[in-house]
C-alpha positions in Angstrom: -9.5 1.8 101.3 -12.2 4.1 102.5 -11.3 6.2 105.6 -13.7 7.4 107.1 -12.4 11.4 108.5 -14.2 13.8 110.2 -14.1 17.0 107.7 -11.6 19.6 109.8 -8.4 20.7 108.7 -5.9 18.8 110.8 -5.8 15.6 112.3 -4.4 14.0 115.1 -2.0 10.7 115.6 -4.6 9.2 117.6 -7.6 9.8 114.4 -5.3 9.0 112.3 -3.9 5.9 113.1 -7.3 4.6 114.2 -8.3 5.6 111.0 -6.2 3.6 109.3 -6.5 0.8 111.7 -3.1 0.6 112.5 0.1 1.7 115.2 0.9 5.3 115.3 4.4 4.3 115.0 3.8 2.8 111.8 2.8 6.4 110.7 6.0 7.9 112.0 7.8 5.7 110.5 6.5 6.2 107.2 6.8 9.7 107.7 10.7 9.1 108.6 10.7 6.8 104.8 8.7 8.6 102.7 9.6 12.3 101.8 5.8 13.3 100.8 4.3 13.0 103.9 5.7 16.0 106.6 2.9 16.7 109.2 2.9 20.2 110.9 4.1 19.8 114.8 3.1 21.8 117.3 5.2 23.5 120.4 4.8 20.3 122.3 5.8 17.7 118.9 2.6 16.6 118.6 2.1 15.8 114.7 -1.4 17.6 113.2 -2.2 16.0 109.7 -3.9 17.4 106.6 -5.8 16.6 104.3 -3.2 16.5 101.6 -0.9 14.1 104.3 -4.0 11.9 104.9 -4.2 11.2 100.6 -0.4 10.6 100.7 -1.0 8.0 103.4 -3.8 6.7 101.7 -1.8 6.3 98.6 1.2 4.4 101.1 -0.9 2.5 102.9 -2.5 0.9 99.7 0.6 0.4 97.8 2.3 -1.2 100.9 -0.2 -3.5 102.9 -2.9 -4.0 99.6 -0.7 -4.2 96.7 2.6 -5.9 99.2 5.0 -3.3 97.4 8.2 -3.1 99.8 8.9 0.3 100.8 11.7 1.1 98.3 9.1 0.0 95.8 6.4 2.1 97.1 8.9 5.0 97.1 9.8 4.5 93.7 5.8 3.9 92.2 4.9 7.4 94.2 8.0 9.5 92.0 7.3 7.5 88.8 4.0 7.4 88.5 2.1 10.4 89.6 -0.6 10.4 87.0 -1.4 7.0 87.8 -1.5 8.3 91.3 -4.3 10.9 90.0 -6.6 7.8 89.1 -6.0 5.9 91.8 -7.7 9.2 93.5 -10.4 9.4 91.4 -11.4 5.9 92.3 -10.8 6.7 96.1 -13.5 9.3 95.6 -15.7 7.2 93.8 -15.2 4.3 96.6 -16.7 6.9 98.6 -19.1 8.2 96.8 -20.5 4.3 96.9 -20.1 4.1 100.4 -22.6 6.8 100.6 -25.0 5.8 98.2 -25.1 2.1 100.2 -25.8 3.9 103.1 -28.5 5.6 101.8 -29.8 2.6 100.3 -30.0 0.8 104.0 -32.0 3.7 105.5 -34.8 3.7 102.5 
């Protein structure tokens, strides 16, 4: 899954979730399940996201709702697996990197 992020250092709930295309309470509760992803708060409690949180939600969001893991199993693939992990961001960044290209190719 592309996601399509302005380039800043932190994110809100709001970008994020509409990033994702889904409920910000989805994303606080995988924060509450998954140890990996811990968002900066500010004073008032409002979560700020980085970039690093936004790969680790990448990485949950395609184990959960494109390859149906259940969260245990999610849980378990992210501490077993992590060089796996490593190619499945290589081919995030290449996803991208065709995204681009295709867009280039509609303006010519």
């Amino acid at each position: 899954m592309h996601v399509d992020l302005p380039d800043k250092l932190y994110y809100s709930m709001g970008e994020v979730a509409r990033a994702f295309d889904v409920n910000a309470s989805l994303i606080r509760f995988w924060e509450k399940e998954f140890d990996v992803l811990q968002p900066k708060k500010n004073a008032r409690g409002n979560r700020k996201f980085s970039k690093e949180d936004i790969q680790h939600l990448q990485t949950i969001y395609h184990l959960t709702k494109e390859r149906g893991f259940t969260l245990e199993g999610a849980r378990d693939y992210m501490k077993t697996h992590k060089k796996e992990l490593g190619t499945f961001e290589i081919i995030r960044k290449l996803e991208h990197v065709k995204a681009e290209l295709l867009k280039i190719k509609e303006q010519l």
